[in-house]
PQR file with spaces between the fields and no chain letter, atoms N, CA, C, O and H, PARSE charges and radii, in Angstrom:
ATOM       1  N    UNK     1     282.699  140.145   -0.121 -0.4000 1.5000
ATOM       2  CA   UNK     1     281.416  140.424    0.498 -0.0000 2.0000
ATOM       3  C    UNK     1     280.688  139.103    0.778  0.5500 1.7000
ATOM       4  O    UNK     1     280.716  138.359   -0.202 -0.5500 1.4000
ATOM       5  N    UNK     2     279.911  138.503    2.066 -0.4000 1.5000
ATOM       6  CA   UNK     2     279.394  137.777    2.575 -0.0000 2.0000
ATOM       7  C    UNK     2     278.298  138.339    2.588  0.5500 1.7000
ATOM       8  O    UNK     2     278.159  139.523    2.282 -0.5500 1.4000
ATOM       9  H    UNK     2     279.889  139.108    2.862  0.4000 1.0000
ATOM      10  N    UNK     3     276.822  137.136    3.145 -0.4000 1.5000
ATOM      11  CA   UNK     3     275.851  137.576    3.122 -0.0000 2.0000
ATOM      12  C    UNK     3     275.757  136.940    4.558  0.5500 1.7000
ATOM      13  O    UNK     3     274.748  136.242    4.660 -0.5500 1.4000
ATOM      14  H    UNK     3     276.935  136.174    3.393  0.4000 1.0000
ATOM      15  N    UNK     4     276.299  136.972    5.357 -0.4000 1.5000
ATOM      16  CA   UNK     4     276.494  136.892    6.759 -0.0000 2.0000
ATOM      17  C    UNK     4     275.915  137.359    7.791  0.5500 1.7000
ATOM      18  O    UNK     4     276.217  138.522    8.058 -0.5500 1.4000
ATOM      19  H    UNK     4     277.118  137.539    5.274  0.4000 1.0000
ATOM      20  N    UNK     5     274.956  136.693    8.676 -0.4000 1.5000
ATOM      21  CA   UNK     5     274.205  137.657    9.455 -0.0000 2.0000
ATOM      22  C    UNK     5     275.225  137.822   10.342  0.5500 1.7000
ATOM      23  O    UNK     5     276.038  136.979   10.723 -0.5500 1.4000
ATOM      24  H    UNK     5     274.711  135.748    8.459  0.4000 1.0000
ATOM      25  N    UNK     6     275.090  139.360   10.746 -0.4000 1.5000
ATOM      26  CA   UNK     6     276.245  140.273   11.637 -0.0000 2.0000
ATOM      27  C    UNK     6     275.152  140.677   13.196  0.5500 1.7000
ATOM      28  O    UNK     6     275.885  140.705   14.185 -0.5500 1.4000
ATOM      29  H    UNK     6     274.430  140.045   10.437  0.4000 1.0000
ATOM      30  N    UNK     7     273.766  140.948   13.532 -0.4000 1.5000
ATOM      31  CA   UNK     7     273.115  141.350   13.649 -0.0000 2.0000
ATOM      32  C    UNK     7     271.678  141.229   13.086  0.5500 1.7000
ATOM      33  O    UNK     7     271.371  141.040   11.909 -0.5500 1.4000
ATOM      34  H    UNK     7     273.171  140.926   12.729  0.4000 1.0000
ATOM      35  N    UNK     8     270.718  141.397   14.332 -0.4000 1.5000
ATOM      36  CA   UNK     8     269.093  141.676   13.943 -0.0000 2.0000
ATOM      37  C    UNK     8     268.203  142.604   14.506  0.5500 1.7000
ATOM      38  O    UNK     8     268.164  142.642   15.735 -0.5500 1.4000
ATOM      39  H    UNK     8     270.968  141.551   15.288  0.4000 1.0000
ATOM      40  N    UNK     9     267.502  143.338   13.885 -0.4000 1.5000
ATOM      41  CA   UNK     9     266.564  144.283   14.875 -0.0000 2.0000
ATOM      42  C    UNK     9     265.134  143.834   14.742  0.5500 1.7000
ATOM      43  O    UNK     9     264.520  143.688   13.685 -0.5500 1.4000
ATOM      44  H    UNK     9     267.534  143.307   12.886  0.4000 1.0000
ATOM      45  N    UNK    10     264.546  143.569   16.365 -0.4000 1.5000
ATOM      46  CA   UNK    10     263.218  143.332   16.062 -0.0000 2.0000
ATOM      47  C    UNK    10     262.181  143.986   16.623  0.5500 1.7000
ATOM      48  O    UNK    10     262.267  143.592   17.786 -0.5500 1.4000
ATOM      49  H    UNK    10     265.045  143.687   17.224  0.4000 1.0000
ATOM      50  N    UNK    11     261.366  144.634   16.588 -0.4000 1.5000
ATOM      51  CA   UNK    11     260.284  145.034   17.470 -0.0000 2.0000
ATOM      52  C    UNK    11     258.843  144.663   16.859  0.5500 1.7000
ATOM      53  O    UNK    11     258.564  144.324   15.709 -0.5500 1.4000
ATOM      54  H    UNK    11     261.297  144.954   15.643  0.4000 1.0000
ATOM      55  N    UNK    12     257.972  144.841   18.040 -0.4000 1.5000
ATOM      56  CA   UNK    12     256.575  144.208   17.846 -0.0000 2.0000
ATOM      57  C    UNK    12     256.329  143.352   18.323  0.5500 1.7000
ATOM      58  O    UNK    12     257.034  142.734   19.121 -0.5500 1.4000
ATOM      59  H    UNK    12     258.199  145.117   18.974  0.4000 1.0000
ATOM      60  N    UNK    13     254.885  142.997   17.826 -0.4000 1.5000
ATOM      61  CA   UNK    13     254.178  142.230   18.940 -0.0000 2.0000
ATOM      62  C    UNK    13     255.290  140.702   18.141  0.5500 1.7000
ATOM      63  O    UNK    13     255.876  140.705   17.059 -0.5500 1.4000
ATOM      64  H    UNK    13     254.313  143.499   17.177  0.4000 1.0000
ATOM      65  N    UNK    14     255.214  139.521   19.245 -0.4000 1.5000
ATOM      66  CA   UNK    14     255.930  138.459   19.297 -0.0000 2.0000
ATOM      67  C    UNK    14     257.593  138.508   18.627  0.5500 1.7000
ATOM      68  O    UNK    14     258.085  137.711   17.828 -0.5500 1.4000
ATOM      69  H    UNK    14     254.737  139.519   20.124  0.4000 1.0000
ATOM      70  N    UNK    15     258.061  139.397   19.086 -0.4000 1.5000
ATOM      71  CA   UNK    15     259.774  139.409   18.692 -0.0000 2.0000
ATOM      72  C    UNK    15     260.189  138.610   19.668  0.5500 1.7000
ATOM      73  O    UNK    15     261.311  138.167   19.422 -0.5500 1.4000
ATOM      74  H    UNK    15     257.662  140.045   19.735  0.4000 1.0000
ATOM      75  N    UNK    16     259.772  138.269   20.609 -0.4000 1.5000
ATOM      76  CA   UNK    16     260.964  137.623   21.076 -0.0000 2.0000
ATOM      77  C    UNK    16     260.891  136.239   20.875  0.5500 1.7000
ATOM      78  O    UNK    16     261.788  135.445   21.158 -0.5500 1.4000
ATOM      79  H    UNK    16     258.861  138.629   20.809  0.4000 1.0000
ATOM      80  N    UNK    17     259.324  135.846   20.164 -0.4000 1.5000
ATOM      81  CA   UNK    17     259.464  134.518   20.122 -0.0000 2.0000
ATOM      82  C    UNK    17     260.454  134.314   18.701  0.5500 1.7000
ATOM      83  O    UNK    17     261.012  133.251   18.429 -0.5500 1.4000
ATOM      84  H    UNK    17     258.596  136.491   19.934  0.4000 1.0000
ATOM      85  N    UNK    18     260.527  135.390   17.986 -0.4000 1.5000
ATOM      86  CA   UNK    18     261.245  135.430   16.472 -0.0000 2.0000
ATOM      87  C    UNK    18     262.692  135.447   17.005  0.5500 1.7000
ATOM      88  O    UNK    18     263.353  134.477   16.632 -0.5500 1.4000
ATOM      89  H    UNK    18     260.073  136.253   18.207  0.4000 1.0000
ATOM      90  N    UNK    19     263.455  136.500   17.945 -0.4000 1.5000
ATOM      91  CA   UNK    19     264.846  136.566   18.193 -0.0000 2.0000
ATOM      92  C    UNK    19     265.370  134.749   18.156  0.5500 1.7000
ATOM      93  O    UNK    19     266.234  134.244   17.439 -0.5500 1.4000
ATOM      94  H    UNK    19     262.918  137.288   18.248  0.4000 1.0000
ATOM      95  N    UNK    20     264.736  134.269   18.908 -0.4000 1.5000
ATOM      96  CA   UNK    20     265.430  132.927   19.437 -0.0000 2.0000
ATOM      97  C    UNK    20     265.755  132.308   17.176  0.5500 1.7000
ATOM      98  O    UNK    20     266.774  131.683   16.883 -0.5500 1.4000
ATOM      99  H    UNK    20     264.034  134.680   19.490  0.4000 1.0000
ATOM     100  N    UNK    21     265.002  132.577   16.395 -0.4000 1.5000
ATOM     101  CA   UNK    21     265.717  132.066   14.999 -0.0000 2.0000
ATOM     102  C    UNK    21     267.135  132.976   14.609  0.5500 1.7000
ATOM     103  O    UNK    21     268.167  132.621   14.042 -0.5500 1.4000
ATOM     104  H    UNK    21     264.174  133.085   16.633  0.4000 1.0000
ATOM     105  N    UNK    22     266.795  134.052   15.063 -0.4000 1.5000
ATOM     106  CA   UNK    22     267.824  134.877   14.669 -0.0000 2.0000
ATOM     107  C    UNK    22     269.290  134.216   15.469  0.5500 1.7000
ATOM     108  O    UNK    22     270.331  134.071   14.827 -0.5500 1.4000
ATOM     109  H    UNK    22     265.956  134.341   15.524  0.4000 1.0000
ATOM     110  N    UNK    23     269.223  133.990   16.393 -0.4000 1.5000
ATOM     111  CA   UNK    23     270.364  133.669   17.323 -0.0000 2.0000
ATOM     112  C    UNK    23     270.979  132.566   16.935  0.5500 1.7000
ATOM     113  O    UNK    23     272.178  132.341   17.107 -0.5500 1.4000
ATOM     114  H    UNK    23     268.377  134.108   16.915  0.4000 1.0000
ATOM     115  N    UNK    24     270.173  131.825   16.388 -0.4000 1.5000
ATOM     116  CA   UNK    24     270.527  130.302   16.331 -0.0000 2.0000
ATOM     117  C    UNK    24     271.110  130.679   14.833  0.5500 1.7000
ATOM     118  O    UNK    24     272.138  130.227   14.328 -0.5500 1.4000
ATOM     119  H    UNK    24     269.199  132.007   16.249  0.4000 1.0000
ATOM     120  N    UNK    25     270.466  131.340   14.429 -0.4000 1.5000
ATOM     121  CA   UNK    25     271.027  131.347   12.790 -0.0000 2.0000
ATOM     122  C    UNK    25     272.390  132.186   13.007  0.5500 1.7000
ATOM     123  O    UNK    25     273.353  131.815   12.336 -0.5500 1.4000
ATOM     124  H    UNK    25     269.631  131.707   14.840  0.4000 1.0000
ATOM     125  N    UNK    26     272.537  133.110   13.741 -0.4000 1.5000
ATOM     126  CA   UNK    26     274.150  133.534   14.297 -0.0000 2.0000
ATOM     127  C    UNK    26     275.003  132.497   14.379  0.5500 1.7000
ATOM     128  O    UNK    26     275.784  132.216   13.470 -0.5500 1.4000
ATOM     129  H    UNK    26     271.755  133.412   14.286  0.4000 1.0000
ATOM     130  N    UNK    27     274.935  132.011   15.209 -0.4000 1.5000
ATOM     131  CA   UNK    27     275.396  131.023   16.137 -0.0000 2.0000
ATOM     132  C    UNK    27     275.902  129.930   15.274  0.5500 1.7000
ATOM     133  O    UNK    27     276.912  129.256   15.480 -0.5500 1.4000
ATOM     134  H    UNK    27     274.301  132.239   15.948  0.4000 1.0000
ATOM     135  N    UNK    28     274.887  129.817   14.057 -0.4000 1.5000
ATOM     136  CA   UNK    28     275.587  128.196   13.259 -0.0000 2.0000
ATOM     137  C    UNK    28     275.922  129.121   11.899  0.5500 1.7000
ATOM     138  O    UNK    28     276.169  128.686   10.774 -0.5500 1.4000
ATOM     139  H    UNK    28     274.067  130.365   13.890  0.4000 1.0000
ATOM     140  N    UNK    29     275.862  130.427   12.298 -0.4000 1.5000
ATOM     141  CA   UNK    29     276.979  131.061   11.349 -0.0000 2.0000
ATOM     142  C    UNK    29     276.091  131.318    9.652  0.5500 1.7000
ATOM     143  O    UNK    29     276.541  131.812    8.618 -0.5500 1.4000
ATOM     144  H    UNK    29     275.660  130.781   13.211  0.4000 1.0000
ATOM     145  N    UNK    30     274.843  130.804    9.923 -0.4000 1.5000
ATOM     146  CA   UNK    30     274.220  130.722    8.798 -0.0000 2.0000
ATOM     147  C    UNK    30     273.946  132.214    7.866  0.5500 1.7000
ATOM     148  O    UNK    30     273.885  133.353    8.330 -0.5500 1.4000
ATOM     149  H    UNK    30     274.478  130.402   10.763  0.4000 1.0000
ATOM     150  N    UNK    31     273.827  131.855    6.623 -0.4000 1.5000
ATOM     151  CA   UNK    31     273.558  133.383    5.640 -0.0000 2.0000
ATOM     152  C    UNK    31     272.604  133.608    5.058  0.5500 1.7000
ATOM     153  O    UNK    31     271.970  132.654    4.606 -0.5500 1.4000
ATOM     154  H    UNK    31     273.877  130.930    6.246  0.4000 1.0000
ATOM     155  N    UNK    32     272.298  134.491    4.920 -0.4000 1.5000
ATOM     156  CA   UNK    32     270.664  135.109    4.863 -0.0000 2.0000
ATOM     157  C    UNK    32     270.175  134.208    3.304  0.5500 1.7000
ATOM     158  O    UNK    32     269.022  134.447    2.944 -0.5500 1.4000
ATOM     159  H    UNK    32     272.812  135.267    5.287  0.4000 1.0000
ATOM     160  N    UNK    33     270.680  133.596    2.751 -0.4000 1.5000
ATOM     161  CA   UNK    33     270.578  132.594    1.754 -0.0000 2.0000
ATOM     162  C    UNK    33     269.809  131.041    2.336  0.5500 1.7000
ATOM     163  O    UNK    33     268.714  130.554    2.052 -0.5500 1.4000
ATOM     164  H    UNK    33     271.616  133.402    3.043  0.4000 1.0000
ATOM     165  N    UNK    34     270.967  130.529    3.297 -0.4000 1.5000
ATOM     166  CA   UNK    34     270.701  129.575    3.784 -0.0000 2.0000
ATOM     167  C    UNK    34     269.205  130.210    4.785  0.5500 1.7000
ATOM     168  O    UNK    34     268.344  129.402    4.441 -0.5500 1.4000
ATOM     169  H    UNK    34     271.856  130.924    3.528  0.4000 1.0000
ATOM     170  N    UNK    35     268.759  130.849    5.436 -0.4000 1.5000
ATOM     171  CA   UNK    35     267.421  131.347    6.060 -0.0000 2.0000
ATOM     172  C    UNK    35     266.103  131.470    4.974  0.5500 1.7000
ATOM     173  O    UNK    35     264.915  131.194    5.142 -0.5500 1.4000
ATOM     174  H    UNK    35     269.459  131.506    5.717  0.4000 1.0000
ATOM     175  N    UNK    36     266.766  131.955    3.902 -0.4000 1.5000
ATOM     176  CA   UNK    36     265.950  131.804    2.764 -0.0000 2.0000
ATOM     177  C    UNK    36     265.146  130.816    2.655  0.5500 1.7000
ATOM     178  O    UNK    36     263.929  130.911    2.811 -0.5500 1.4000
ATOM     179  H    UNK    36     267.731  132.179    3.766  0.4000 1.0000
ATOM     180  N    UNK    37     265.811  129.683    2.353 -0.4000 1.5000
ATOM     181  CA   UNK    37     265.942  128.376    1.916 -0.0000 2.0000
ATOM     182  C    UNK    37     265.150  127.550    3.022  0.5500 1.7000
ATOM     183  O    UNK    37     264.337  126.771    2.525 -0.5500 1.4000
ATOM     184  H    UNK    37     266.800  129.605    2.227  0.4000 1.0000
ATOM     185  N    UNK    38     265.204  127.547    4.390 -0.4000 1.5000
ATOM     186  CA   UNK    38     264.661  127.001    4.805 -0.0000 2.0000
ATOM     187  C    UNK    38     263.192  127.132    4.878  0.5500 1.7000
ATOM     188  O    UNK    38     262.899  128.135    4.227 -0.5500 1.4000
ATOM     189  H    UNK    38     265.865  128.180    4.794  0.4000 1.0000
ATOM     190  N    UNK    39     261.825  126.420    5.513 -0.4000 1.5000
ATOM     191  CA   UNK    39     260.735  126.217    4.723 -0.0000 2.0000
ATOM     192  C    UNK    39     260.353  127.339    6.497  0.5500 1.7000
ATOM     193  O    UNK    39     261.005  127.516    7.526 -0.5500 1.4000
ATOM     194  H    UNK    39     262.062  125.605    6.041  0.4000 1.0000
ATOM     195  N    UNK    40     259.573  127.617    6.216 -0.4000 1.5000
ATOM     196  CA   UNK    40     258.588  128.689    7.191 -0.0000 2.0000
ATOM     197  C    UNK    40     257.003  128.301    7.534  0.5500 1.7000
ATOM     198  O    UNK    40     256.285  128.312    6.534 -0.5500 1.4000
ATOM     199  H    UNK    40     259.043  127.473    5.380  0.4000 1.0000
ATOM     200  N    UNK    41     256.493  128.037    8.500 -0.4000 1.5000
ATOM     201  CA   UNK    41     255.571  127.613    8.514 -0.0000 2.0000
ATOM     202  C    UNK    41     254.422  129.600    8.143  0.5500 1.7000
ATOM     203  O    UNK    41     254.642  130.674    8.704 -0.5500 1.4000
ATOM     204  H    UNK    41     257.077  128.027    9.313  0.4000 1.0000
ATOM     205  N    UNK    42     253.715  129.400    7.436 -0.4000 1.5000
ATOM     206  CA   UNK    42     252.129  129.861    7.056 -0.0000 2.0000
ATOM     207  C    UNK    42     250.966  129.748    7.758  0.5500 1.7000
ATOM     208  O    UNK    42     250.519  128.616    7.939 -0.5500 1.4000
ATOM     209  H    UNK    42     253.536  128.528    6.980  0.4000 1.0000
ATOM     210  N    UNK    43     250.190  131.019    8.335 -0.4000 1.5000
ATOM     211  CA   UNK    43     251.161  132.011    8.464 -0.0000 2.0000
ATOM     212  C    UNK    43     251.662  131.753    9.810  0.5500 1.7000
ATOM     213  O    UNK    43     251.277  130.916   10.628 -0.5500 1.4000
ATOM     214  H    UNK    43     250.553  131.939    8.188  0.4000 1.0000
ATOM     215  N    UNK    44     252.831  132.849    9.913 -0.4000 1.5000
ATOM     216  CA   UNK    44     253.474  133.424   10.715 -0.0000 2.0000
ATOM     217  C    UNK    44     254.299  134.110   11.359  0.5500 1.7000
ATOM     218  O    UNK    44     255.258  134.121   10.588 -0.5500 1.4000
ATOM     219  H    UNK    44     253.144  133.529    9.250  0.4000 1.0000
ATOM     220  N    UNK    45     254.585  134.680   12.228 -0.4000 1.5000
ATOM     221  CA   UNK    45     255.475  135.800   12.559 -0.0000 2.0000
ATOM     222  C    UNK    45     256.863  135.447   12.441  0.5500 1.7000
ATOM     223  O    UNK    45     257.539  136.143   13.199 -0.5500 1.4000
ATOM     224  H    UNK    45     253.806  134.671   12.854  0.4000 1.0000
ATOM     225  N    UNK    46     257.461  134.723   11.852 -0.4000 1.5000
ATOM     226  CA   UNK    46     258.652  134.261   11.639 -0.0000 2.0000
ATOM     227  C    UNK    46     258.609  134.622    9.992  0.5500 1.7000
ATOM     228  O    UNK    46     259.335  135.379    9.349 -0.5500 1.4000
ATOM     229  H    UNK    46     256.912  134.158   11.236  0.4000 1.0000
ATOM     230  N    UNK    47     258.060  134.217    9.783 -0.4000 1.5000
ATOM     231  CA   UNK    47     257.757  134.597    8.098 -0.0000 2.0000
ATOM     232  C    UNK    47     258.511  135.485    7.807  0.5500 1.7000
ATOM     233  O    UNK    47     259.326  135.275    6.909 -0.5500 1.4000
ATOM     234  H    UNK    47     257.470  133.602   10.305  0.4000 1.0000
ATOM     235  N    UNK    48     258.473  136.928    8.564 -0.4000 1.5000
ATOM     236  CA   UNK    48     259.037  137.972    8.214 -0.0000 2.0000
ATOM     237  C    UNK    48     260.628  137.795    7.936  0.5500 1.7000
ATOM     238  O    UNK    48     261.212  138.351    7.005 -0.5500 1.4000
ATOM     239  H    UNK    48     257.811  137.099    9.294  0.4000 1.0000
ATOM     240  N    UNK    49     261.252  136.916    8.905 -0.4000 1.5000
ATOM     241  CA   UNK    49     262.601  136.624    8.999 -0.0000 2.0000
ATOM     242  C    UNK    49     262.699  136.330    7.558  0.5500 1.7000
ATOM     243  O    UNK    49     263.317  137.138    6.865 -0.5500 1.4000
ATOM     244  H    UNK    49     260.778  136.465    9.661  0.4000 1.0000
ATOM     245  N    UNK    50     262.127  135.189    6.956 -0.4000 1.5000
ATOM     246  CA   UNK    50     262.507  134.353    5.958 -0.0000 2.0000
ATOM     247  C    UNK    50     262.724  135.878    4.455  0.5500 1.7000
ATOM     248  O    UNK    50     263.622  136.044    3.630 -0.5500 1.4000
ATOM     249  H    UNK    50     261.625  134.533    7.519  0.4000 1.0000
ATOM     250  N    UNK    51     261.169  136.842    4.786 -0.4000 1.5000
ATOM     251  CA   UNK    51     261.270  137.246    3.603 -0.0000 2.0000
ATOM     252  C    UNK    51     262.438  138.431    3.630  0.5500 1.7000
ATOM     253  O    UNK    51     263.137  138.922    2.744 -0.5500 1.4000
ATOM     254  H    UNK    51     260.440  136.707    5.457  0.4000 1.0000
ATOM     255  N    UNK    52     262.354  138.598    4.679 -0.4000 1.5000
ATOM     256  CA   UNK    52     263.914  139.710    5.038 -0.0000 2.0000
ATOM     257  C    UNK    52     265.527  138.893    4.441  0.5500 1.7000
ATOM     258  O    UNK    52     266.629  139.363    4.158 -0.5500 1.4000
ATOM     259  H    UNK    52     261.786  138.199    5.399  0.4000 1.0000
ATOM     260  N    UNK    53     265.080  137.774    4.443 -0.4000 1.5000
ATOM     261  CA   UNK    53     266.241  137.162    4.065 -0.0000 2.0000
ATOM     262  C    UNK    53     265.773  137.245    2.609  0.5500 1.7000
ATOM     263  O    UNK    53     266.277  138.201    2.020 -0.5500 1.4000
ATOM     264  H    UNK    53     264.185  137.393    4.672  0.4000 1.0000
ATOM     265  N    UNK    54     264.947  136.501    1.879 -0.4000 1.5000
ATOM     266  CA   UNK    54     265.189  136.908    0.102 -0.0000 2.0000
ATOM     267  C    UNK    54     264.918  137.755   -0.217  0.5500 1.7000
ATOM     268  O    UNK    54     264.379  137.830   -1.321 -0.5500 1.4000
ATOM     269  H    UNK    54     264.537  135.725    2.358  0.4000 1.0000
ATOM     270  N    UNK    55     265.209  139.276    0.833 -0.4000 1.5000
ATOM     271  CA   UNK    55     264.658  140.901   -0.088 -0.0000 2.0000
ATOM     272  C    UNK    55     266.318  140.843   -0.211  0.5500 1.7000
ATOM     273  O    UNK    55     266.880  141.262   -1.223 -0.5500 1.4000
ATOM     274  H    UNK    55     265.646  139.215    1.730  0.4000 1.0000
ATOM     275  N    UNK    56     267.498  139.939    1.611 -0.4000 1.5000
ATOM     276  CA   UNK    56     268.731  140.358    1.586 -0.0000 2.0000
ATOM     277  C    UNK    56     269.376  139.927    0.314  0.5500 1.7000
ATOM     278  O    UNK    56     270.095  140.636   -0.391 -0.5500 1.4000
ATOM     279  H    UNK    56     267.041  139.598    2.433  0.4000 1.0000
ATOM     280  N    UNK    57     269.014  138.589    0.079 -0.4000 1.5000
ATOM     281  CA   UNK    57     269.901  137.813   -1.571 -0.0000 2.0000
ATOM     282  C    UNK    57     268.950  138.199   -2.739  0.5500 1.7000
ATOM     283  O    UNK    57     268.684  137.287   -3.522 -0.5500 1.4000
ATOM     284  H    UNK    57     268.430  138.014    0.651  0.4000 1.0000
ATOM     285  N    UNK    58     268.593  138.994   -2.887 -0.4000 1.5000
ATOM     286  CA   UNK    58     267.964  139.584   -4.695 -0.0000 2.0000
ATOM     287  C    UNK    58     266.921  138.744   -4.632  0.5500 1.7000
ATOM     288  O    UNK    58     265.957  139.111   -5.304 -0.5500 1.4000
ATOM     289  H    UNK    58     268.809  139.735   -2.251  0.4000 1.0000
ATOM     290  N    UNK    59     266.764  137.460   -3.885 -0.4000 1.5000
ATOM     291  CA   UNK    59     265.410  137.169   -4.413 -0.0000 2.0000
ATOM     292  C    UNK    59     264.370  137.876   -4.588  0.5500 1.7000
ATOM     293  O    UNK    59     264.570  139.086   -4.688 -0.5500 1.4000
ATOM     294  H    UNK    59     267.547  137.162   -3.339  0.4000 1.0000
ATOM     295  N    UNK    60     262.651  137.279   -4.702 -0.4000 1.5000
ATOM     296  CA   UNK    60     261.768  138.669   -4.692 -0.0000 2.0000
ATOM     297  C    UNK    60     261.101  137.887   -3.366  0.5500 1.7000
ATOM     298  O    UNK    60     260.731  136.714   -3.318 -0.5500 1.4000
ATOM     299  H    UNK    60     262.488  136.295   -4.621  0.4000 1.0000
ATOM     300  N    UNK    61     261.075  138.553   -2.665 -0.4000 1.5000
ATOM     301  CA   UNK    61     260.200  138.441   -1.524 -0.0000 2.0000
ATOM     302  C    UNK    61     258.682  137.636   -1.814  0.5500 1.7000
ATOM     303  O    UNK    61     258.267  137.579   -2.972 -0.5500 1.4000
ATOM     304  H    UNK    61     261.376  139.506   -2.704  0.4000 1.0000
ATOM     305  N    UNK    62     258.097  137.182   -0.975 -0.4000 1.5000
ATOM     306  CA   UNK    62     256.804  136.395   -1.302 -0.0000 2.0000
ATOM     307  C    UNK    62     255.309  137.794   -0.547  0.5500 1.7000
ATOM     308  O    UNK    62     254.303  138.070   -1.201 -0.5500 1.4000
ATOM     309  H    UNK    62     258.435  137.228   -0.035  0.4000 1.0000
ATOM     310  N    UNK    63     255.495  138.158    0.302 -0.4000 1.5000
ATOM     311  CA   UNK    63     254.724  139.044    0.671 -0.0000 2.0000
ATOM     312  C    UNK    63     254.676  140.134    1.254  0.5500 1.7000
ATOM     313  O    UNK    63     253.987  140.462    2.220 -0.5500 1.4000
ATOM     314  H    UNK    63     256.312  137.934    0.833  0.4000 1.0000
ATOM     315  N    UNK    64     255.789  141.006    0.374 -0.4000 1.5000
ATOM     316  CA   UNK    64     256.258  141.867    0.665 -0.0000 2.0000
ATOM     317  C    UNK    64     255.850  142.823   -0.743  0.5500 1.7000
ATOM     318  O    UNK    64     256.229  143.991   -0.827 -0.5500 1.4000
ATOM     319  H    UNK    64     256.349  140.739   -0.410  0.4000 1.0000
C-alpha cells in the first residue's frame, strides 16, 4: 500500500486556482506525506489540500 496520489476532487469557490497543486503533485509523483510536509501559506484555499493530506497519513489535521 502507497500513499500515492491517484486522483483529486475539487469544487468551490477558487478550485481551480488549487487543481494546478494537485497536478504538479501528480506529476512529480509526490505522496500525500510529502504534501503534508510542505509549508502552506495562512490563510488559504490551498490549505485545504495540505490538511486533506495529514487527515490521508494519520496525522491530525490542523483545522479540521
Amino acid at each position: 500500500m502507497t500513499d500515492e496520489i491517484l486522483g483529486i476532487h475539487l469544487c468551490g469557490p477558487r478550485a481551480s486556482d488549487m487543481i494546478a497543486e494537485a497536478v504538479l503533485a501528480m506529476e512529480y509523483r509526490a505522496s500525500a506525506e510529502d504534501i503534508a510536509a510542505i509549508p502552506h501559506a495562512h490563510p488559504t484555499y490551498t490549505e485545504a489540500i495540505k490538511e486533506a493530506a495529514l487527515a490521508a497519513t494519520e496525522n491530525r489535521p490542523i483545522h479540521i
